[in-house]
N, C-alpha and C positions, 0 to 999 in steps of 0.2 A: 502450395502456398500455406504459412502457419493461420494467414491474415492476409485483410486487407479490405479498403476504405478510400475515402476521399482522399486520403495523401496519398498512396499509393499500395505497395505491397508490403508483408514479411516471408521471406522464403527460406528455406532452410538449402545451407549450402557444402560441401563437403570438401575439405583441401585434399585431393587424394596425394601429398608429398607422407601428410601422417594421418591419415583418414579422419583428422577432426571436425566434428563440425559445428557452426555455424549460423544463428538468426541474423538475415540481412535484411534490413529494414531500407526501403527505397521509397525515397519522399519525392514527389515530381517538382521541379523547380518552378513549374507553370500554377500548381497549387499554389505552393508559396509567396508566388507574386501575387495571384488573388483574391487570397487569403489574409495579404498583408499578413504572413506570421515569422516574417524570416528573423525577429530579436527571439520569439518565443522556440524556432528551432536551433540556432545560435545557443541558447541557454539552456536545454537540453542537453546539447554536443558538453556544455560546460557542467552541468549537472552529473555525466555521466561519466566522463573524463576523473571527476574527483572522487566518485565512489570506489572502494574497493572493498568489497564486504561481502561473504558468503550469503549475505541476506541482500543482496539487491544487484540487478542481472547488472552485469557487467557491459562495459563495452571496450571490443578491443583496439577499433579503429573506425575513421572515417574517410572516404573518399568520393569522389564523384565522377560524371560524364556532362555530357552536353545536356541530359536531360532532367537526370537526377541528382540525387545526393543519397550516400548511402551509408546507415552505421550498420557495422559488423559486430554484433552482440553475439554472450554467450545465447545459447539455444535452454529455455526451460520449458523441457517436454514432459511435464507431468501435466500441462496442461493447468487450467484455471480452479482456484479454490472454489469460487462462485462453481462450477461445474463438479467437483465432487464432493461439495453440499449438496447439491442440488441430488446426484443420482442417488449417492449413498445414501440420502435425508441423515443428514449429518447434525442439521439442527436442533440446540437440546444438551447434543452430547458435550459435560464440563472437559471432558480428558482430550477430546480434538482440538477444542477453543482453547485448552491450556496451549498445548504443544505449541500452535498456530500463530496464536498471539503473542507469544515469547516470540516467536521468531520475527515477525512484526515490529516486533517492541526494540530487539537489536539491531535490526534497518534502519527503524527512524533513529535509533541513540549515534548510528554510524553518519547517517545523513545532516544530522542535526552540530557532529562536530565539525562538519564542514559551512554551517550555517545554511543548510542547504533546507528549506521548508519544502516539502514535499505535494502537499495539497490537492491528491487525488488517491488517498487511501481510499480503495474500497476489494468487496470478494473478489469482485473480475479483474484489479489489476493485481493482485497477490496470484504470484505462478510458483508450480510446482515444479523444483528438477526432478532428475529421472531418482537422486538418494531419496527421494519424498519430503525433502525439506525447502519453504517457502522465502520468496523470492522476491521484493518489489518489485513492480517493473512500471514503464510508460512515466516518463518524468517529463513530460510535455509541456505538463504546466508546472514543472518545480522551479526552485527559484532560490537562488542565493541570495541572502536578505539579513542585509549589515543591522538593520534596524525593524523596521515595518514592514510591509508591503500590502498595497490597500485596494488589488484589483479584486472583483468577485469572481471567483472562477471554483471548478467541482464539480459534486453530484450534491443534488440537494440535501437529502437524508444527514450527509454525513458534513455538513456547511457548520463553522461555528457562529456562535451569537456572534459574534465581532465581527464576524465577517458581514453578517447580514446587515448589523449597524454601518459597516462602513468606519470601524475605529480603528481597523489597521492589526496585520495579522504575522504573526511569528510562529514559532516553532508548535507553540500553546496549542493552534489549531488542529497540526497533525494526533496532537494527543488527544484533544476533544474526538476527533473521527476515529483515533483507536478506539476508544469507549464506545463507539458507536458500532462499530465494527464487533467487537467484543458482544455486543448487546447482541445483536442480530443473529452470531454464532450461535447466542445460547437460549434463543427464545424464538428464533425463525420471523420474526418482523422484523420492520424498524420503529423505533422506541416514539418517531414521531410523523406515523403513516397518518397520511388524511386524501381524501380524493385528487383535491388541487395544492400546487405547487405553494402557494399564497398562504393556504392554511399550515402544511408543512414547514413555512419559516415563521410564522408566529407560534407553533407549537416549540420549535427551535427556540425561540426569543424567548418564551417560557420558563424554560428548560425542564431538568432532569429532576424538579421538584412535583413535578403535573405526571411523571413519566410511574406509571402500575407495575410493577416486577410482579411474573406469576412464583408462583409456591414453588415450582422445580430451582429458581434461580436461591442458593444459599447465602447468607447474610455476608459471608467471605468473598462473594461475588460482586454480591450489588458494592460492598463497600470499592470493590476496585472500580467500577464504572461509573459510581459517583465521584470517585476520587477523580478519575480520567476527565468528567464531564463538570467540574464545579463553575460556575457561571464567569466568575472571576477568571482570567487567563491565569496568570501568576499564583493562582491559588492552586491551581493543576497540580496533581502528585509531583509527576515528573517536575514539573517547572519550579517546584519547591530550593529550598536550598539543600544540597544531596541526589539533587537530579532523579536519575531513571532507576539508581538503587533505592532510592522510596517506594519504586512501585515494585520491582524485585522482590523485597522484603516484605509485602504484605504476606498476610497470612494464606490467601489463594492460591499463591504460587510457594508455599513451601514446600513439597512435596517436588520441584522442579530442580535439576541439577545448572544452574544457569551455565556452568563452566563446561560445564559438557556438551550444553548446548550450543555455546559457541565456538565448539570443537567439531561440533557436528557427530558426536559421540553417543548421544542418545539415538534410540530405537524411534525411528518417525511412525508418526502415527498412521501413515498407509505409505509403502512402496509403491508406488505405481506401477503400470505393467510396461515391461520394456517398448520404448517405441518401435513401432516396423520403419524404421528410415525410410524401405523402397516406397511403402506407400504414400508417404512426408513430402 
């Protein structure tokens, strides 16, 4: 098994017609009834159905049994960024977080033309394929969102003020939790760590004006993650008028070939080691 949880499993599976394979995610339908989450799996199916993007795991089908329901996603075996931060101590390093969060950055601009708010950026759901380049994955709670959409859902750290107010949330969000994301990469916390849950969303509510950059984070830096995080939605780089080429064009990312990156043409910043299937 890749995973697995309250809903059920992920396993990896292999068509031996052309030996490819295969993340199959199997959701119990008994969960889902007592879960009450069958709109929020439903939207999912719909979230995922509409992606196609080398930045966000694919899915190639869905079907079911008596017991389950089951999508058939691509398989991303590099494994979790959260996990080769973590070994590597990756944190710190400008030239990972550059790579990284570009690739991030073209998931959400692919998700976002779909209207599609994404709402659970964080390290452990960005995956690695086996070329070493980064992957959205888990759209559980994503959501297709003509306008607003005003439920609280996420990981805390990475929650926007708006949300916490309760004024209703768009695409904006996903860009505040890049910056947050971003932040974490390059300084190994989160920008608004406090013991309890409570304190962390009034430092949230705050914001990015209370938040201390250490002396490694360069002024090219901080300007992208306060762009990412301005308290205002619509004041967001990205959400500006020129969109996500506003954030492109800062000066942080000049050094980045973005065309090549969406070719998949650049040199990733770690290969991973080939999976052993037999042991998967």
């Amino acid at each position: 098994a890749l995973g697995e949880g309250a809903f059920g499993c992920v396993v990896l599976v292999k068509d031996p017609s052309n030996s490819t394979y295969y993340a199959v995610k199997a959701v119990l339908k008994d969960h889902i009834t007592r879960e009450k989450c069958e709109s929020s799996v439903q939207s999912e199916r719909t979230v995922m159905s509409l992606a196609n993007s080398d930045f966000v795991v694919r899915l190639y089908m869905t079907y079911q049994d008596s017991d389950s329901l089951f999508f058939m996603m691509e398989p991303a075996l590099g494994g979790e960024l959260y996990d080769l931060y973590t070994e590597r101590d990756l944190y710190g390093d400008t030239s990972a977080a550059r790579f990284y969060i570009s690739c991030v950055i073209l998931g959400l601009e692919h998700l976002h033309r779909w209207r599609v708010v994404y709402r659970d950026l964080k390290l452990e759901n960005c995956l690695l394929g086996v070329d070493g380049y980064l992957k959205l994955s888990d759209m559980g709670i994503a959501k297709v969102v003509a306008d607003k959409t005003y439920t609280i859902c996420g990981t805390a750290d990475y929650l926007a003020p708006e949300t916490l107010r309760q004024a209703g949330q768009d695409c904006a969000v996903d860009w505040w939790a890049c910056g947050v994301l971003l932040f974490i990469m390059c300084v190994g916390t989160s920008p608004f760590e406090a013991p309890e849950v409570k304190q962390i969303y009034r430092n949230i509510v705050k914001g990015f004006a209370h938040v201390t950059f250490p002396d490694t984070c360069s002024s090219d830096l901080v300007e992208v993650i306060k762009g990412l995080c301005r308290k205002k939605p619509e004041e967001r780089v990205a959400m500006r008028q020129g969109g996500v080429a506003n954030l492109q064009d800062m000066r942080w990312f000049s050094t980045l070939d973005w065309e090549k990156l969406a070719r998949r043409q650049l040199e990733p910043f770690v290969v991973p080691a080939p999976p052993d299937y037999e042991k998967l």
